[in-house]
N, C-alpha and C positions, 0 to 999 in steps of 0.2 A: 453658651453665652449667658453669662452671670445678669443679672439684676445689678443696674448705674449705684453706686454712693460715691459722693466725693464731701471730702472733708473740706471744708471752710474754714479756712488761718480764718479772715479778718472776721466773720460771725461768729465761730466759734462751734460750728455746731456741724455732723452729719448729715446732707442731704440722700435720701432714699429715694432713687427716683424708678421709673419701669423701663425692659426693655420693651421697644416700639413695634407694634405687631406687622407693622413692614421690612423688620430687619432682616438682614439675612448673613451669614458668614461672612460674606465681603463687603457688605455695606450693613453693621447695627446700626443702630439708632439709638440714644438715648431720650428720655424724656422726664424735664422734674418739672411737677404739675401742682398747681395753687399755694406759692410761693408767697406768702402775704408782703407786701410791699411798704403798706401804709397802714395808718389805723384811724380811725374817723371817730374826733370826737364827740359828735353829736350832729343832727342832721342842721343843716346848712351851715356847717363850719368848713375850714379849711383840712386836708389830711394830714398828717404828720408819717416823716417818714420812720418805716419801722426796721431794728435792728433786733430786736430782744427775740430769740430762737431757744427753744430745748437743745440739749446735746445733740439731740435725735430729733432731726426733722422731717417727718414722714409727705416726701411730696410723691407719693400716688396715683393719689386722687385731685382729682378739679374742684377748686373752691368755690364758694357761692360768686355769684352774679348780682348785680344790682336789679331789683326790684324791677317789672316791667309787665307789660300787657299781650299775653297772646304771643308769646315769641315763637311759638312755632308756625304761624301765619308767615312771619320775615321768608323762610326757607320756600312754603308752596310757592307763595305771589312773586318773586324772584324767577321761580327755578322748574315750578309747575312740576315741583317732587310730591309726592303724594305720602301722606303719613306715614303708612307700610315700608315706605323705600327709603325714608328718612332713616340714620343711626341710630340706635336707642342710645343717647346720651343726654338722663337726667338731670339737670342742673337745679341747686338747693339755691334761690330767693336771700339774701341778706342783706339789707342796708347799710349799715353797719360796720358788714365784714368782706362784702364786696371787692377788696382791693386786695387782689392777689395776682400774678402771673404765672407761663408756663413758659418754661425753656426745653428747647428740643436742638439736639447738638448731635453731632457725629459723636460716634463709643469710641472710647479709650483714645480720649486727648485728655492733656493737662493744661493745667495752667499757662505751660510756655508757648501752647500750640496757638494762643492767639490771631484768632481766625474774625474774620468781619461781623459783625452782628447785625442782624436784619430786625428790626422793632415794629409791630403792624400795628396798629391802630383803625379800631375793626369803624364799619359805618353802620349805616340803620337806623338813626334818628334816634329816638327813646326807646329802639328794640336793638336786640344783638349784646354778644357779650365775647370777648377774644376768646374762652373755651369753648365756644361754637366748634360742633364738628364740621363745619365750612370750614375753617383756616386750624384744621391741624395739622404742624408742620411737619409729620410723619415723611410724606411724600417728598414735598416740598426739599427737606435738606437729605434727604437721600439720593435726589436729584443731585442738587449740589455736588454730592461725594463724587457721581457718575462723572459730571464733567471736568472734574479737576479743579469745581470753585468751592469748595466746603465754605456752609456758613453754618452759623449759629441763629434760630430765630425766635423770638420771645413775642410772645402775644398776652395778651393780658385785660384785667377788667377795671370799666370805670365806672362813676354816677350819670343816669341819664335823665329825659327829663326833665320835671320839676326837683329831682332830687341832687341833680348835678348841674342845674343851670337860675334854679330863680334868684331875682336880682329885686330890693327896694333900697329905700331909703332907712327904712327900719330893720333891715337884714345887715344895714352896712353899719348901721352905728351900734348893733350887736358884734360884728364880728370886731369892730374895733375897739369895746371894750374888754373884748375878748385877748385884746396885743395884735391884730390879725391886720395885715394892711388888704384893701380890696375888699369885693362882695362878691357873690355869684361865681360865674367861671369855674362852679369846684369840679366840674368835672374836667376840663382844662388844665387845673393847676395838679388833679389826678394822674392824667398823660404825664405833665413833667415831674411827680413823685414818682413813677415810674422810670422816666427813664435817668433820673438821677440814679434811684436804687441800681437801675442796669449800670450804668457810668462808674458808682463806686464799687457793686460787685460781682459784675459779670467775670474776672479775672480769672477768677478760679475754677469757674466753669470752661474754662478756654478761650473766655471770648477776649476781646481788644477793646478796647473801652474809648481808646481814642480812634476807632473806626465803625461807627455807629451809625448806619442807614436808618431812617424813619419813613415808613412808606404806608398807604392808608387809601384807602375808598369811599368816592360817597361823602357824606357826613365827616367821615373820618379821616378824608384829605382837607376840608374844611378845615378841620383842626390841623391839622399840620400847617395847614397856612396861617393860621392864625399865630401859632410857635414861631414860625419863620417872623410875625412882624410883633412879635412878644418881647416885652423889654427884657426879660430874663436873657432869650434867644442873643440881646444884642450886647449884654455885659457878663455872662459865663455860654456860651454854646458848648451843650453835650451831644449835638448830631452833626455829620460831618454833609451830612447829601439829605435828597427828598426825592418821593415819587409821588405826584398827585395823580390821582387816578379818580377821573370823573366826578371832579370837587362839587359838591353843592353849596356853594358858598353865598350867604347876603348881604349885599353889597349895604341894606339900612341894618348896621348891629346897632340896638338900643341903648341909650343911657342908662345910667342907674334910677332915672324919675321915671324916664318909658318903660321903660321895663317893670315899674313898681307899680304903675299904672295897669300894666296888663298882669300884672302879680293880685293887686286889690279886686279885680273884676272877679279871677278864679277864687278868691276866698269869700266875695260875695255867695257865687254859684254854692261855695261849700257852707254856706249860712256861718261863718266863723271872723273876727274882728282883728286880733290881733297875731304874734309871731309866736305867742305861747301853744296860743290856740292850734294855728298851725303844723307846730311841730307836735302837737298830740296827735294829728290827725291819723287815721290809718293809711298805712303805706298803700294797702289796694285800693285807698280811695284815688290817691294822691297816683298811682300810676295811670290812671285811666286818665289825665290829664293831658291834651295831646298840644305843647305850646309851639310855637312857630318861629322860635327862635332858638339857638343855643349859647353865644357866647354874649358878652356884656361889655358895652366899652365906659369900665369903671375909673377910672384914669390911671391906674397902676400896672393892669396887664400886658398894654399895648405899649408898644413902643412910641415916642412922640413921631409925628406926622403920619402915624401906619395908614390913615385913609385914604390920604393923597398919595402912598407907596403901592397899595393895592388894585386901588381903583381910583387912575386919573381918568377924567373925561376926554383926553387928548393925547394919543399916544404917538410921538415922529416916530414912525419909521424908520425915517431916513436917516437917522440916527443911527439905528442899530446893528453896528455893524457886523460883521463875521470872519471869527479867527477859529480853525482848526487846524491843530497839527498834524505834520506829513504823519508822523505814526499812529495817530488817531487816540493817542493818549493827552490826558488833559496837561497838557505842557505849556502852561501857562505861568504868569508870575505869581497867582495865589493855589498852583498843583499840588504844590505838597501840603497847604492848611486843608486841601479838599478830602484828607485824611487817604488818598490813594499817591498816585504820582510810582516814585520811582522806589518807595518803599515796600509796599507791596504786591505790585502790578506784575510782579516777571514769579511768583510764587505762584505755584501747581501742584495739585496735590493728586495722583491718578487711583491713588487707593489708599484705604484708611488707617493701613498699617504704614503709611507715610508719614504719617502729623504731628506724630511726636517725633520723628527727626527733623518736622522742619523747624523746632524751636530757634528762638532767635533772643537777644538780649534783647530788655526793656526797660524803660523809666518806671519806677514803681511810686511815682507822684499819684495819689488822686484828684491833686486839682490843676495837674497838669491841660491843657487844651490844645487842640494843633489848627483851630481856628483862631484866629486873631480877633478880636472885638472889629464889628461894623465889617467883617468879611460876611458877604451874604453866600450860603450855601447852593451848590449848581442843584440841577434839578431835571427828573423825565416828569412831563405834564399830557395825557392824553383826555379821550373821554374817546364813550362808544357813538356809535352810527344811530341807536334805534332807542335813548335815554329816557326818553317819552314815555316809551309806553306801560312804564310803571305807572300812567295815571289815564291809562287807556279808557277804564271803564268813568272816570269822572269826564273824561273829552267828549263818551258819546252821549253825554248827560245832557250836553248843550245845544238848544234849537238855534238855528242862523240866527233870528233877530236878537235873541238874549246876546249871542256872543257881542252884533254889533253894539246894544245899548252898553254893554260890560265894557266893551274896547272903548269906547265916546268917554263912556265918565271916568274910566282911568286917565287919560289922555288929557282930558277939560280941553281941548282941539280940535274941531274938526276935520283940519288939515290934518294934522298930524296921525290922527284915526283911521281917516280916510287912506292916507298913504299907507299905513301898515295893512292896512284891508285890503288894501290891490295890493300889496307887495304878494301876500300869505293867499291871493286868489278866495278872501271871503266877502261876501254878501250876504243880505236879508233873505234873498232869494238862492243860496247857495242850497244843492238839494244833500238831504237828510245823510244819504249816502259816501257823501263826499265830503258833509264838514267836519266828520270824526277826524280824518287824517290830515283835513288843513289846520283844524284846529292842535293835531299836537304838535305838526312840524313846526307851528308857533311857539309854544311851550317849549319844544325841544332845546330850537332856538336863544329862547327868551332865557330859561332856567338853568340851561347847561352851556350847550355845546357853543354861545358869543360870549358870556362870561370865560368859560374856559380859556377860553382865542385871546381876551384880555388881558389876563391873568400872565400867560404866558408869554404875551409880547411887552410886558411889562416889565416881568422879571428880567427878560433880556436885555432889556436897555438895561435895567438898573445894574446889569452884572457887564457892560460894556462888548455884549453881542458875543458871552462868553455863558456857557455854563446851563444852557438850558437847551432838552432833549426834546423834539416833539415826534407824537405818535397819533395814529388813528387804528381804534379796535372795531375791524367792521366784521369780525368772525360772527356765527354766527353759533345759536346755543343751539347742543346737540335734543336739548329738551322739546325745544319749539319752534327751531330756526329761527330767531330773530336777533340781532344783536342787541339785543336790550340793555337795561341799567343792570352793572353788576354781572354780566355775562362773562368780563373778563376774569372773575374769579375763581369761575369752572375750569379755567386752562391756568389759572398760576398757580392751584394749593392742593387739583388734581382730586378734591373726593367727592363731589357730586354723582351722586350715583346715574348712570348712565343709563339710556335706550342702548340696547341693541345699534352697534352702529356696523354698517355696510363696510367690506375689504376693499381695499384700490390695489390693484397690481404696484403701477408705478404713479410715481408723480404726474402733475398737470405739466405745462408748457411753461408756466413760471419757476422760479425757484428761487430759495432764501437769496437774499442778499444782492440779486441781478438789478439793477436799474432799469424800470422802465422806458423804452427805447421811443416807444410813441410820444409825437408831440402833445405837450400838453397832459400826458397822462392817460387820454382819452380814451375806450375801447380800441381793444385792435384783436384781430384774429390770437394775439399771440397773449393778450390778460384773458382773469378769468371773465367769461360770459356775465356775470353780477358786477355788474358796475356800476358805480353810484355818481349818475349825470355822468356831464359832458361840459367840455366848455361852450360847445355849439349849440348845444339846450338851449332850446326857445324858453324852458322853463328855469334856467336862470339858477341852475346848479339844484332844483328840486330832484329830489331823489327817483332815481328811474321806475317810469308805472312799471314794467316787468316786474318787481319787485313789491310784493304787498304784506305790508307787514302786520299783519293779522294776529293780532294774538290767539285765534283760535287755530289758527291752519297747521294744517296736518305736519308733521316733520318728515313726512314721505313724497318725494317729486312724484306729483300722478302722472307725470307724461315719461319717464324713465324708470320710476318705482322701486327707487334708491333712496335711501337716507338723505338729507338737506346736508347733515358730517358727517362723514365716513372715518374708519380708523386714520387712515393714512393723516387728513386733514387736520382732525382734529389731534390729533398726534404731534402734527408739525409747528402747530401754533402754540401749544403747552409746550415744546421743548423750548420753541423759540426765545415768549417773555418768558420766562425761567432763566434762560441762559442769558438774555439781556441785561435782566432784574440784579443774577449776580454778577455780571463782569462790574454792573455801574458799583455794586458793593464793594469792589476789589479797587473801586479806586479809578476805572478805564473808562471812555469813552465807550459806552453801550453801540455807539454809529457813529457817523458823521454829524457834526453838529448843525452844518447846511443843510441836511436832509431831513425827511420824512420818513418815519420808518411803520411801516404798514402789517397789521394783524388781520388777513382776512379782505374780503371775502372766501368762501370757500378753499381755504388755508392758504390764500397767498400771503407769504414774508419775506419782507425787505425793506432796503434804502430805496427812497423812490425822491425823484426834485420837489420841496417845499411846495411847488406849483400845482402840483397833485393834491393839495390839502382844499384848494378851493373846487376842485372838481368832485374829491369827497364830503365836501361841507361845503351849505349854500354861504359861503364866505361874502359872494358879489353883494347877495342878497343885503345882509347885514349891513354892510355900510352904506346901502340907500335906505333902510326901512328900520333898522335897529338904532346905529350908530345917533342920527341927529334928537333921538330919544332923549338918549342919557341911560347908562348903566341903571339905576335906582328905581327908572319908568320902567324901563323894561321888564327888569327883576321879578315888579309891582305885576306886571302884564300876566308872564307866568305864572305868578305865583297864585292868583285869581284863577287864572282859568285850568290851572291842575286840582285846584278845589274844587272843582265843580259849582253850578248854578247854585244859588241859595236853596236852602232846605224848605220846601212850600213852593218855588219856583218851576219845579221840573214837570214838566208838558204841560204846563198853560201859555208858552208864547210860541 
């Protein structure tokens, strides 16, 4: 098996890429690595996109990353990998030159083999970079090959930060003598330099350019959502579909003054006055800046009305209706702009000397689209079970009475205090041992998993009870047993390095794709024993005591003295969203659009009735203790109390 080049008609140059050290005879891999995409003219400017290539372009190697703090922390506090067990993969710090991607494709297709393209958009906040060896797609599209879905999937780097996000007054009326329309958002308008670059030359690598999945994590579903209500998204759309995968999204994005306001404080801290001053600053000053924001509502990126499209304070229901087709294919009036339909949906590929037979004629338009303007893209939306407790150790920081005064003057209500306070079972008098975990199923609540539920019952009416998939990842990580934030990326890109995981002969009593037959969803001798609540819970869909999610606890059951995942389990949940992730790229109904489709616990997968999602999420809870809030108090709620108590506060109350 020779080393990847492919020549580029429309760049003009040779790429040199590697074979993929998971390849094998029947399934190579290729891989072209640090692809420069854009080129940044200075810092806080806009990127321009790049075409100017050598004859010879050596993609090898992985390009520098934007600038950032301690990025190897992102991997322990995630995944509780230990240094030693981490990949050695160094990555070189640029500013500058930050903007590059990697494509990782099935070996020996061409151009005509025009296969789906999957575009990941990594999370992390100010840390993480797409050439993470977290999402190398080595595995990932050799999967693919296995089941007969080939895709192609490109990951890639943006600005984070201050360096890809800060916003003033005096930033805007630079870049706009600059010719630049907008401020801020550059790391934002980075994603879509990206996936333009992909759009106009992914072709020749094989891919399809009008079949363009954008799928993202964390932070980096944020941003996808944010694209979806982006005026660009709403007069050229370059992506045909979206996966939100446990968005962190805020519902307050700042103006261009607020935001300039929390801009001037930081250059206070840095004793500096002006934007010159600024950009001389060192860049290792400038990463250690941790802002609490990312995008900017400057009046150019958003679409008009996106806030009241995002987050209405009132969503009917009863509206929203539900259409699936008998074939479970999207056969709807806007199926085939959803860039799948009847075009590519019946295409299977069982081996890789298949691909270039399946070539197929095409439009050689670049500015061709198969979305229509103002069609909104269908969408799978989930989030995990245990999201929280990425800020486990800031929750046990808080004594009962701080939380109460902190919940009071967020609130300015006492009713309303009050009520979230009995909802979440806290009190002044709630003992030490027990406010950790009331306090994050709060934050869970508050910061993830009722925004999520929003988000998603929104899209759907907007799409007329059409086009939106929903999920719950209650698996559980082979590292620490917990379903935590970001756990589902251990089973869809498959390289986290692993404990030792225990053999299962055969299957449990569930099995992929079976509908739960219990009313309600409930426990029953026939699901797995981890069940999260009941609809008969006194406790009101609170997550069942048998179940304590610990971040320290052991990943060995003491009373069986078995692994928490076993192969089998963990096995079946990675093939599962894998093979989900690409049917949705091929264009099909991933499930039922009426149903719930379920990762987990202890590797149960399937369709199971929407009504299962409140017995997996304290849903009831929410619309007496969340809902008459308001999205924005709420947000505020969590977002406090995953910070933790003030600095000087902690055990004097």
């Amino acid at each position: 098996m020779e080393e990847p080049t492919i020549f580029h008609d429309s760049l003009h140059t040779t790429f040199n890429g590697v074979l993929h050290p998971v390849s094998t005879p029947e399934a190579p891999v290729s891989q072209f690595r640090g692809i420069k995409y854009a080129s940044i003219p200075a810092r806080f400017r806009q990127a321009k996109l790049f075409t100017n290539y050598n004859v010879v372009t050596n993609a090898t190697l992985y390009g520098p990353v934007c600038p950032q703090y301690k990025p190897a922390l992102f991997e322990k506090q995630l995944f509780d990998v230990s240094p030693e067990d981490i990949p050695h993969h160094p990555l070189k710090q640029d500013e500058l030159e930050c903007l590059n991607l990697n494509i990782t494709t099935p070996a020996n297709i061409s151009p005509d083999s025009q296969l789906p393209v999957m575009l990941w958009v990594h999370g992390g906040g100010n840390r993480g970079s797409g050439s993470s060896w977290l999402f190398d797609g080595g595995a990932f599209v050799q999967r693919s090959m296995h089941v007969g879905r080939p895709v192609i999937l490109v990951t890639f780097n943006y600005r984070l930060g201050l360096l890809g996000f800060a916003s003033s007054p005096a930033i805007r009326d630079d870049n706009r003598a600059a010719g630049e329309e907008g401020v801020g958002n550059y790391g934002l308008r980075d994603q879509r330099k990206a996936l333009e670059w992909v759009y106009h030359f992914i072709s020749d690598f094989g891919g399809d350019p009008n079949n363009i999945t954008l799928f993202g994590e964390s932070t980096g579903a944020a941003d996808i959502l944010c694209h979806l209500h982006s005026s660009c998204n709403e007069r050229a759309p370059l992506f045909q579909r979206a996966i939100i995968q446990s968005p962190v999204m805020d519902a307050d994005i700042p103006t261009v003054h607020s935001a300039g306001w929390q801009l001037n404080k930081t250059m206070s801290s840095l004793r500096i006055q002006s934007l010159d001053d600024l950009r001389s600053v060192e860049v290792d000053r400038l990463v250690k800046i941790n802002l609490n924001f990312r995008a900017t509502d400057d009046g150019i990126f958003f679409r008009k009305g996106w806030k009241e499209s995002l987050y209405p304070e009132v969503v009917d229901e009863a509206k929203i209706c539900t259409h699936v087709s008998p074939d479970g294919h999207l056969d709807v009036p806007e199926a085939r702009a959803f860039g799948g339909g009847h075009r590519s949906q019946h295409r299977s590929h069982s081996k890789v000397r298949h691909l270039r037979s399946e070539s197929r004629s095409r439009s050689r338009s670049r500015h061709q689209h198969i979305i229509p303007p103002n069609t909104r893209q269908p969408l799978i939306i989930g989030d995990c079970a245990a999201e929280s407790q990425l800020h486990s150790f800031e929750a046990s920081l808080w004594s009962a009475p701080a939380v109460v005064r902190r919940l009071r003057a967020i609130c300015q209500s006492l009713n309303k205090s009050t009520a979230l306070m009995r909802s979440y079972e806290i009190t002044a008098n709630t003992p030490a041992d027990e406010l950790r975990d009331r306090v994050l199923e709060l934050i869970n609540d508050a910061r993830f998993a009722w925004p999520m539920d929003c988000i998603a019952k929104i899209a759907k009416a907007q799409r007329g009870g059409r086009g939106v998939w929903r999920y719950v990842f209650d698996q559980e990580s082979p590292s620490n047993g917990l379903p935590h934030h970001g756990v589902d990326l251990m089973y869809l890109f498959d390289t986290v390095p692993l404990p030792s995981l225990g053999s299962s002969d055969s299957p449990d009593s569930f099995d992929t794709d079976e509908e739960d037959s219990s009313p309600g969803g409930v426990c029953t001798p026939q699901t797995p024993p981890l069940c999260f609540g009941s609809d008969s819970s006194s406790e009101c869909g609170r997550i069942s005591p048998d179940y304590d999610f610990d971040i320290n606890e052991s990943v060995v059951d003491d009373e069986w003295g078995a692994p928490v995942v076993d192969e089998f389990a963990f096995t079946k949940v990675r093939n599962a969203i894998q093979e989900k992730w690409f049917t949705f790229a091929y264009g099909e109904s991933p499930w039922r659009e009426d149903r719930l489709f379920l990762f987990g616990p202890e590797g149960e997968t399937g369709e199971r009735r929407m009504s299962l999602f409140e017995v997996r999420r304290r849903a009831k809870l929410w619309k007496e203790a969340l809902a008459p809030l308001g999205i924005q108090l709420v947000q505020k709620v969590g977002m406090e109390l995953s910070n933790g108590p003030p600095l000087g506060t902690v055990g004097k109350y």
